[in-house]
Steps between C-alpha positions, in 0.01 A plus 500: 500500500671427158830766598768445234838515615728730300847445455572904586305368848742255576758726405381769753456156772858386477651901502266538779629139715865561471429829647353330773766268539778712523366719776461187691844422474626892562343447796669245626833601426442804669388276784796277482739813507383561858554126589895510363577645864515233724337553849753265698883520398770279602776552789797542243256793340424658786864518633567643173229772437565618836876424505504347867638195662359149529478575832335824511239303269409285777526730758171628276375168474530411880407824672151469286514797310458381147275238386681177388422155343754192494467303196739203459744631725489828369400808667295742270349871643262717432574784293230717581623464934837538322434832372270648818765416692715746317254748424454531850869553593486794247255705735 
């Protein structure tokens, strides 16, 4: 059990360990790409991406057709009920 250690198999270890490392971390950035999106947007947003009124907003918010959270006073949506509702005006 007397295994000498070489310096070329260290060498090979560390090449071998950063390797490793850095596909850990390219996976999660590729991970935290996806997360960038957020999956509730504000009121102001909303109004914006979809260039309506504050009112027509609500009128979302009240007649149930979109998800919704209020946070702090603040109304946020869901994107994805957002953009079915759309989708299915298209067809």
């Amino acid at each position: 059990m007397n295994e000498i250690v070489t310096k070329e198999d260290l060498r090979q270890f560390g090449l071998l360990l950063v390797d490793k490392i850095q596909a850990v971390f390219k996976d999660k950035d590729s991970g935290r790409k996806e997360t960038l999106e957020p999956e509730w947007i504000k009121s102001k947003s909303v109004r914006k991406l979809l260039d309506i009124s504050a009112g027509s907003v609500q009128n979302l918010r009240t007649s149930e057709k979109v998800r919704f959270k209020k946070v702090l006073g603040s109304y946020y949506y869901n994107k994805e009920d957002l953009q079915k509702l759309f989708d299915d005006d298209k067809h």
